[in-house]
C-alpha positions as CSV (number, residue, x, y, z in Angstrom):
1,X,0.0,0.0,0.0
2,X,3.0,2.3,0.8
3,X,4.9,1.8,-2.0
4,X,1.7,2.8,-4.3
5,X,1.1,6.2,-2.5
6,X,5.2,6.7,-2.8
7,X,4.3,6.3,-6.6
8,X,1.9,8.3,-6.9
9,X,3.7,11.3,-5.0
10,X,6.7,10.8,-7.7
11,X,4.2,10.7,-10.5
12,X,2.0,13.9,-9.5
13,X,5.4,15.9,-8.3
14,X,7.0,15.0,-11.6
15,X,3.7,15.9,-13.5
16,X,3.7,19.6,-12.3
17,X,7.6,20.1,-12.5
18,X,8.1,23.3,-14.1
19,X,11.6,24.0,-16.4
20,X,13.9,26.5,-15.3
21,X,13.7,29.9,-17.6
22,X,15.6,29.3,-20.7
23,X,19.3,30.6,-21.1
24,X,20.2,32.7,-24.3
25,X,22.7,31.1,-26.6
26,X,23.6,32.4,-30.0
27,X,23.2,29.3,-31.9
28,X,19.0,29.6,-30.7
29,X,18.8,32.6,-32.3
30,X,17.0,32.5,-35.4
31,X,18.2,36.2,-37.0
32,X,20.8,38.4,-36.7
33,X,22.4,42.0,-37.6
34,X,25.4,43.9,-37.6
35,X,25.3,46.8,-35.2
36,X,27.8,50.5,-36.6
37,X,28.9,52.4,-34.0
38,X,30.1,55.5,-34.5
39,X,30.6,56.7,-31.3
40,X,31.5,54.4,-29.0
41,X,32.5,56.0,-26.2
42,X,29.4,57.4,-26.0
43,X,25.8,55.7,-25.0
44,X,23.9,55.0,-27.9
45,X,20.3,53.7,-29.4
46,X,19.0,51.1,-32.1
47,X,15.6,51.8,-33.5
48,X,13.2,48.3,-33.9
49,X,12.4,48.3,-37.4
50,X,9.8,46.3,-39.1
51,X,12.0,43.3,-39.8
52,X,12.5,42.9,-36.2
53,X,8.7,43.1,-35.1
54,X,8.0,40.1,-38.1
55,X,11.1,37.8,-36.4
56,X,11.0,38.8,-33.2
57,X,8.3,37.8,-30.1
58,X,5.2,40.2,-30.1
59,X,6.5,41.5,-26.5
60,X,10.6,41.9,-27.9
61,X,11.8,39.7,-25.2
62,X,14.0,38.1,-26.9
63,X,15.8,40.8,-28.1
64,X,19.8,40.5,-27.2
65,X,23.4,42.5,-27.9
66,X,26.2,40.4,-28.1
67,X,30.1,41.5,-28.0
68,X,31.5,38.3,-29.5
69,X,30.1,36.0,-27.1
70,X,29.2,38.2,-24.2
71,X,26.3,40.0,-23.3
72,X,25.6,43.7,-23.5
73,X,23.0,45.3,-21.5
74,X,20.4,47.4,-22.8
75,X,17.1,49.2,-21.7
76,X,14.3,49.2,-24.0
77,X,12.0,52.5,-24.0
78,X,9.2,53.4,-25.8
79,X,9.7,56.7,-27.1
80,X,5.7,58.2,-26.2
81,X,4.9,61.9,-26.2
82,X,4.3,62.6,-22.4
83,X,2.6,65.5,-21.1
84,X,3.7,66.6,-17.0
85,X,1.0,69.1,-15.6
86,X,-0.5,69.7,-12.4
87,X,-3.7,72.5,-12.7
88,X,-4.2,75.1,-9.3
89,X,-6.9,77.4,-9.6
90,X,-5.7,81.0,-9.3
91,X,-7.4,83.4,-7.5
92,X,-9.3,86.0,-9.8
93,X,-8.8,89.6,-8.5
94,X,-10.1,93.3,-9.9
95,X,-12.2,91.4,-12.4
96,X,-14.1,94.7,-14.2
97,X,-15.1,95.9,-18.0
98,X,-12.6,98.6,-19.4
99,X,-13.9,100.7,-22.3
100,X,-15.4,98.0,-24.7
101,X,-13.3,95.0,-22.9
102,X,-12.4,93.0,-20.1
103,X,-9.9,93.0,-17.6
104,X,-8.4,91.1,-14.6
105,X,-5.9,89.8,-12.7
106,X,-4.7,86.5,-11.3
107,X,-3.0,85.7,-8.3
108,X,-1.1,82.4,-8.8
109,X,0.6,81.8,-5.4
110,X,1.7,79.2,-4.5
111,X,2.3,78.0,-7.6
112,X,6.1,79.4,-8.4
113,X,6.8,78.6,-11.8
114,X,4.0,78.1,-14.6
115,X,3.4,78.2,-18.5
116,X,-0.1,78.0,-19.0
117,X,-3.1,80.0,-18.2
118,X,-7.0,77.9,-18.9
119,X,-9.9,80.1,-18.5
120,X,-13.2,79.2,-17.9
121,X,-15.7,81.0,-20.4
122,X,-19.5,80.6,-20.0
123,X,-20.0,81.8,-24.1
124,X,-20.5,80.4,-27.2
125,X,-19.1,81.2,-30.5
126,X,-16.8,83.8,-29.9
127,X,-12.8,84.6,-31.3
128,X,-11.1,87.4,-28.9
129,X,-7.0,87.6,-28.0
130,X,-5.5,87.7,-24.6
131,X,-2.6,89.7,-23.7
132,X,-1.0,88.7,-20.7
133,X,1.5,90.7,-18.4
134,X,3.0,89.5,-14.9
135,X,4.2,91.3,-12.5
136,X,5.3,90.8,-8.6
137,X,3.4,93.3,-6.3
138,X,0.0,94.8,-6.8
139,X,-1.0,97.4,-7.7
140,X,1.3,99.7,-9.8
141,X,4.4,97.9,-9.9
142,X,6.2,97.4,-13.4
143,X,5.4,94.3,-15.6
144,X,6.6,92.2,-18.4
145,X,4.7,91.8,-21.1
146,X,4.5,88.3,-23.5
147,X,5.4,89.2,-26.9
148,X,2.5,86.8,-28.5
149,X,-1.0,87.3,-27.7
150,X,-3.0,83.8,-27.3
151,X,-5.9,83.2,-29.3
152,X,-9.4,82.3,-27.8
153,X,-12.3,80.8,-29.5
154,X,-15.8,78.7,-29.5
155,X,-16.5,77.4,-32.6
156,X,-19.6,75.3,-31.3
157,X,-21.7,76.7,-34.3
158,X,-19.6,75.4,-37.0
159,X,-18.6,72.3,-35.1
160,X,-14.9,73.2,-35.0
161,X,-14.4,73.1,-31.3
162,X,-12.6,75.7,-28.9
163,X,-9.4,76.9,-27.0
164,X,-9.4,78.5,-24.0
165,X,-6.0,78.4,-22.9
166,X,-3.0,81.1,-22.9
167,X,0.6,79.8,-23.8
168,X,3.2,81.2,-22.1
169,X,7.2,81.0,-21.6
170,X,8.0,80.0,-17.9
171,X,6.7,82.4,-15.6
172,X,7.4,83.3,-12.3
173,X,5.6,86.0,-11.5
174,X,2.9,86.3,-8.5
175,X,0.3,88.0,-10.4
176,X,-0.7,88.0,-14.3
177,X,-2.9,91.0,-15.5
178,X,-5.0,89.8,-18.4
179,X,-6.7,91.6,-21.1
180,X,-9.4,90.0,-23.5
181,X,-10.5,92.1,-26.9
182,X,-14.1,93.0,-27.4
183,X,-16.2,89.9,-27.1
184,X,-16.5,88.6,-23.2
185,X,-18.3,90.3,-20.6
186,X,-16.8,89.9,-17.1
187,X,-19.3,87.9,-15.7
188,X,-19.0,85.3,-18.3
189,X,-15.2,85.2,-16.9
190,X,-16.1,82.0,-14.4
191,X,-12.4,81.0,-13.2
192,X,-8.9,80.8,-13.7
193,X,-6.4,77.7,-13.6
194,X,-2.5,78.1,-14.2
195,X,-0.3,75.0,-15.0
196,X,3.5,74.2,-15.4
197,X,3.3,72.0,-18.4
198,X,5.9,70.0,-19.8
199,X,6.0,68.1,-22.8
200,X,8.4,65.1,-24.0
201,X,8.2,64.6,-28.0
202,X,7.2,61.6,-29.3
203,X,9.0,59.5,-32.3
204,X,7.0,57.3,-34.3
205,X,8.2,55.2,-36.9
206,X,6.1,54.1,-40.4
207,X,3.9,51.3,-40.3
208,X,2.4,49.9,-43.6
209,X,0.7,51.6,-46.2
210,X,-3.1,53.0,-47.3
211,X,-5.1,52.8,-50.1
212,X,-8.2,54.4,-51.3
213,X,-11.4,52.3,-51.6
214,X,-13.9,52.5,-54.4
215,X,-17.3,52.2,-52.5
216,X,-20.9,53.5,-53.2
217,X,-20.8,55.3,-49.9
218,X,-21.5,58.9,-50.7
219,X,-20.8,60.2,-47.3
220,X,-17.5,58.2,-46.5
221,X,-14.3,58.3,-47.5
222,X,-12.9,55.2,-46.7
223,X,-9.2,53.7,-46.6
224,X,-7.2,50.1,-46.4
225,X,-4.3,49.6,-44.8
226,X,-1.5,46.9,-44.6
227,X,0.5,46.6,-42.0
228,X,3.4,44.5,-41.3
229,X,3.0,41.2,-39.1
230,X,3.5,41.6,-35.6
231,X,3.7,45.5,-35.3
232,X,1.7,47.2,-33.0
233,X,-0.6,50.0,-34.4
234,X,-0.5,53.0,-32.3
235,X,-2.1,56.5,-34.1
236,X,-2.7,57.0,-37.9
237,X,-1.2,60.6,-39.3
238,X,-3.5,62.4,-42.4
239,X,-1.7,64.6,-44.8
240,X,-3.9,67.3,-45.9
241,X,-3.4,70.1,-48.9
242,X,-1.5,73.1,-47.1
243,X,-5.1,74.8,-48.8
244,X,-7.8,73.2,-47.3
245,X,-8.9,74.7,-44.1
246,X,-11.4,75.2,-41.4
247,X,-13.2,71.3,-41.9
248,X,-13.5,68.6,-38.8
249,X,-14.2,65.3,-39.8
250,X,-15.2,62.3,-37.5
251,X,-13.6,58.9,-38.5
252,X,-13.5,55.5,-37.0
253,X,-10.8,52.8,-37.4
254,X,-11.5,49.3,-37.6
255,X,-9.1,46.1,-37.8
256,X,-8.8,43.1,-40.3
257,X,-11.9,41.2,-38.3
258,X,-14.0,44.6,-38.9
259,X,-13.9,45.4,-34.9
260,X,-13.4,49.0,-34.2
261,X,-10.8,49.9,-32.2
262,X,-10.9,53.7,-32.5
263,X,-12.9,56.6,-33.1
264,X,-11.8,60.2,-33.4
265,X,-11.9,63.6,-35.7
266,X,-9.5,65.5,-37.7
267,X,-9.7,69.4,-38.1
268,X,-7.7,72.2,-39.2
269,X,-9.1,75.9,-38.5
270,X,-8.3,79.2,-39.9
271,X,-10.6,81.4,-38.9
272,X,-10.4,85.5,-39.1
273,X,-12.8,87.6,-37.2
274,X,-12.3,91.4,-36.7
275,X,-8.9,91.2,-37.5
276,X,-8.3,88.2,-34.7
277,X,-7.1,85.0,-36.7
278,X,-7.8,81.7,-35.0
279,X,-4.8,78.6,-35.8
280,X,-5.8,75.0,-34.8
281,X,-4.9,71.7,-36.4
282,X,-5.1,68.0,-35.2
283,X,-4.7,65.4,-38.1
284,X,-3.8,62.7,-35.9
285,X,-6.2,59.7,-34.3
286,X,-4.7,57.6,-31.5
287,X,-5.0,53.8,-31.4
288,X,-3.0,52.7,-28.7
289,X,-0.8,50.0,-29.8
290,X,-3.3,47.5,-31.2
291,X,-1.9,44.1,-33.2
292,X,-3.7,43.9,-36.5
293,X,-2.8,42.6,-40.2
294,X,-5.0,45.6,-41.8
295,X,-6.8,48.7,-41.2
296,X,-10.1,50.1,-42.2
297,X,-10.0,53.6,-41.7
298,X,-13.7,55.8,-42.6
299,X,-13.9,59.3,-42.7
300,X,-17.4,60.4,-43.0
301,X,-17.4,63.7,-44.9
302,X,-21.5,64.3,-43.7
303,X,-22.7,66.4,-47.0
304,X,-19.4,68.2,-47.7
305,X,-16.8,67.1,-50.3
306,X,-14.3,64.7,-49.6
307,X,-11.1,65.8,-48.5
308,X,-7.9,65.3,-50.8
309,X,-6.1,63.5,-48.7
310,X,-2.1,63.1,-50.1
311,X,-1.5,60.4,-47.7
312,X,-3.1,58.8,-44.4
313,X,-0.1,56.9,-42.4
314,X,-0.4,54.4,-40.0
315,X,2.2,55.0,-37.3
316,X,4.3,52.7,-34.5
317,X,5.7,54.0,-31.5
318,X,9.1,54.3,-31.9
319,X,10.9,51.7,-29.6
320,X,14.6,52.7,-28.9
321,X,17.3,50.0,-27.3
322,X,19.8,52.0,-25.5
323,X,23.1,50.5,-24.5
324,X,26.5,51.5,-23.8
325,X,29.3,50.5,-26.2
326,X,31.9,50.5,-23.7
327,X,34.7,51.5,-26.9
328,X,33.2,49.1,-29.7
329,X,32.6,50.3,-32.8
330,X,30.6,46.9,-33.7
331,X,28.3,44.4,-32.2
332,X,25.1,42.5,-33.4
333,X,22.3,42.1,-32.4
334,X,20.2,38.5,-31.9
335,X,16.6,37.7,-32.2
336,X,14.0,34.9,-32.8
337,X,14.0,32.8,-29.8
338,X,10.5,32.0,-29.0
339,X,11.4,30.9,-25.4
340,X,13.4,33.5,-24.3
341,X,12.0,35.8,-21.6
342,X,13.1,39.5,-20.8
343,X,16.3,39.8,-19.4
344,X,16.6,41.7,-16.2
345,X,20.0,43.6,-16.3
346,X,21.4,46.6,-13.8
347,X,21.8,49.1,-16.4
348,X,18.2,48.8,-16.8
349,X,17.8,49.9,-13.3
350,X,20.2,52.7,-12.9
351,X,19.0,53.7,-16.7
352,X,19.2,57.9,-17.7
353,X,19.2,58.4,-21.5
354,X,22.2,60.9,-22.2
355,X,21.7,64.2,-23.6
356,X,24.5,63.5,-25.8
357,X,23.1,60.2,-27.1
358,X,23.6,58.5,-30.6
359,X,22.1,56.8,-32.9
360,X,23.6,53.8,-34.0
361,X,22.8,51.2,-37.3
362,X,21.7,48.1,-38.5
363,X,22.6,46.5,-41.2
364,X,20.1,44.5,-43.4
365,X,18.6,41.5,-41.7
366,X,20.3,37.9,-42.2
367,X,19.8,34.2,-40.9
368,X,21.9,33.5,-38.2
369,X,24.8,30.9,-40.0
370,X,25.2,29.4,-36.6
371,X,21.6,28.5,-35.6
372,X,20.8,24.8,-34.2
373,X,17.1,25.7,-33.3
374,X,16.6,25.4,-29.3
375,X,17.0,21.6,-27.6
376,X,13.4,20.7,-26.4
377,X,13.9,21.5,-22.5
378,X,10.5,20.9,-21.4
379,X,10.1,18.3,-17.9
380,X,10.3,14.6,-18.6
381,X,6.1,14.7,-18.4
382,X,5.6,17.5,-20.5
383,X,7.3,15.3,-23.5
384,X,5.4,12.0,-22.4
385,X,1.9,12.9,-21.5
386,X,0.3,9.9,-22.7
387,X,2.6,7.7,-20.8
388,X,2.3,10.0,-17.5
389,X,-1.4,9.9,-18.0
390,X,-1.3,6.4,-17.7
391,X,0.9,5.5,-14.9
392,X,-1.1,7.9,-13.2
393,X,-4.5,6.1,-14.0
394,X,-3.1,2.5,-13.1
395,X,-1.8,3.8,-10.0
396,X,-5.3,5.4,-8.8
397,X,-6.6,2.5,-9.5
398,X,-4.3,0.4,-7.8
399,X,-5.1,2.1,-5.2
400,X,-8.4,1.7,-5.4
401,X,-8.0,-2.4,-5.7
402,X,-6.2,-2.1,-2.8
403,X,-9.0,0.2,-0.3
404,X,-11.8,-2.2,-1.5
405,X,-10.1,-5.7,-0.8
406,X,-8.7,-3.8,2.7
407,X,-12.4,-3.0,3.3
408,X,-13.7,-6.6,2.3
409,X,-11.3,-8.0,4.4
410,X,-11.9,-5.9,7.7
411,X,-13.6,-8.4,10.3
412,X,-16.6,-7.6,11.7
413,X,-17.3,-6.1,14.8
């Protein structure tokens, strides 16, 4: 009976025994390319390209540098737009009607250092400037002038949006004295916010290509797109004639199984009222990094003409591998191991990109000559199930045999 229940321990333990994470070797790796280094005592950058999201695992795990036969460390980054900005209300003061337009002033404390100025505006279709001035004591105290005025509209009759919010360079003073042009009445003046707003550029890099469609749908405009396998989708860019102005068109993007996966609107204004010119222009939809083999993109034009797009482009975030060369001027770099988890280095948790980084290349995409394909590492069961299934089966009912005979046995009382 003992020996049975030892068995079936053995067989259960050995049935749920889980394989160490695989090791990187070079000859498991299924591609390979030449890294140029130009400045090698300096950290540098690759930039994943299309080949490398078709060969490589969806998540870029498998991703490593080599120096002969040793590793290099790396961090990879996604190179996203990021937007840093914390709003405080400012405290409206002397708030009155001058002559045909409005005046105020904010006081910002405690904020100390600011670029941005939103207003809150209870009107409707409406184009005035704003010309700021700051200043550090009230009242009567010189000021500083911002050389641009901002531009504030409401195009809610023509369905072209609005801006409320005054661009600045980085202030510091305690007050700002604001004045709008004819347009706004004070009460209509509801509050203030200020902001210190930072912004970090994005890079995206191509992704696939867009054709026109022939359909019989008057009111669309509608696009096809291929993209390459494995590369994550994440905003499509419009091109529109320099000439066309003040449209806003809302579009929807679906994927190769016709499931939508985004909806937005494109717009560009130029609007002139009294000698106050209004710029706007957003020709980008976001998508947020979705897999998919093709694109439907559908612009509905309502009962306007189409607009002549010359090109609609999807775009990929633009992944960036930064490493230090420590004085090489080559290395290469190794992908196509399906097993191979992320690798978990120090430099990737002390990593600061350099203001000084580099760009380094890649040469064109070859099969690594040395490739063996990966021994199959899986646990003993994993390779036999039929065979552990079975021993398991006889045991239990060995077992089983065993209780019923015991019980048959058993004298009675």
């Amino acid at each position: 009976m003992k020996w049975v229940q030892a068995l079936l321990v053995v067989l259960l333990t050995t049935c749920f025994l889980a394989s160490s994470s695989p090791e990187p070797e070079i000859s498991y790796f299924k591609q390979v390319r030449d890294v140029s280094i130009s400045a090698p005592r300096h950290q540098n950058y690759l930039v994943v390209d299309a080949a490398i999201w078709s060969h490589a695992r969806p998540d870029l795990s498998d991703l490593r540098l080599y120096d002969g036969a040793t590793q290099v460390p790396y961090q990879l980054i996604s190179e996203r737009a990021a937007t840093f900005a914390q709003e405080i209300e400012a405290k409206i003061v002397n708030l009155a009607q001058r002559g045909d337009h409005t005046e105020f002033d904010l006081d910002v404390a405690p904020v100390t250092e600011y670029n941005r100025i939103h207003l809150a505006i209870d009107h409707k279709d409406f184009l005035v400037s704003a010309t700021v001035s700051g200043r550090n004591d009230l009242p009567g105290t010189s000021s500083v002038t911002s050389p641009t005025p901002s531009t504030l509209f409401d195009f809610s009759r023509e369905g072209l949006g609005s801006n409320a919010t005054i661009a600045l360079p980085v202030w510091s003073y305690r007050y700002v004295h604001v004045r709008l042009s004819p347009g706004i009445l004070p009460k209509e003046v509801h509050q203030a916010t200020v902001a210190y707003l930072q912004e970090k550029k994005g890079f995206w890099t191509p992704a696939g290509t867009c054709q026109p469609e022939q359909t019989n749908q008057k009111r669309n405009s509608v696009f096809t797109c291929q993209i390459p396998p494995s590369m994550p989708i994440d905003r499509v860019e419009f091109e529109v004639p320099a000439s066309r102005v003040n449209f806003r068109r809302q579009l929807s993007v679906a994927n190769e199984r016709g499931v939508p996966i985004a909806t937005g609107s494109i717009s560009r204004i130029r609007m002139n009222r009294a000698g106050t010119t209004a710029i706007s222009e957003d020709l980008v939809v976001n998508i947020f990094g979705d897999y998919t083999s093709k694109l439907t993109i559908t612009v509905d034009n309502g009962d306007d003409p189409p607009i002549p797009f010359e090109k609609v482009q999807p775009q990929s975030l633009e992944r960036r591998l930064y490493f230090q060369p420590q004085g090489k001027t080559s290395l290469k770099l190794y992908y196509g191991d399906e097993r191979l988890t992320s690798p978990v280095y120090d430099y990737a948790k002390f990593f600061r990109e350099d203001p000084s980084v580099t760009q380094a290349q890649l040469a064109p995409e070859t099969s690594n000559p040395a490739y063996k394909g990966r021994p199959d590492d899986r646990p003993w069961s994993e390779r036999h199930r039929v065979v552990m299934w079975a021993a398991m089966l006889i045991a239990v009912a060995v077992l089983a045999v065993l209780a019923i005979r015991g019980l048959r046995n058993k004298a009675p009382v």
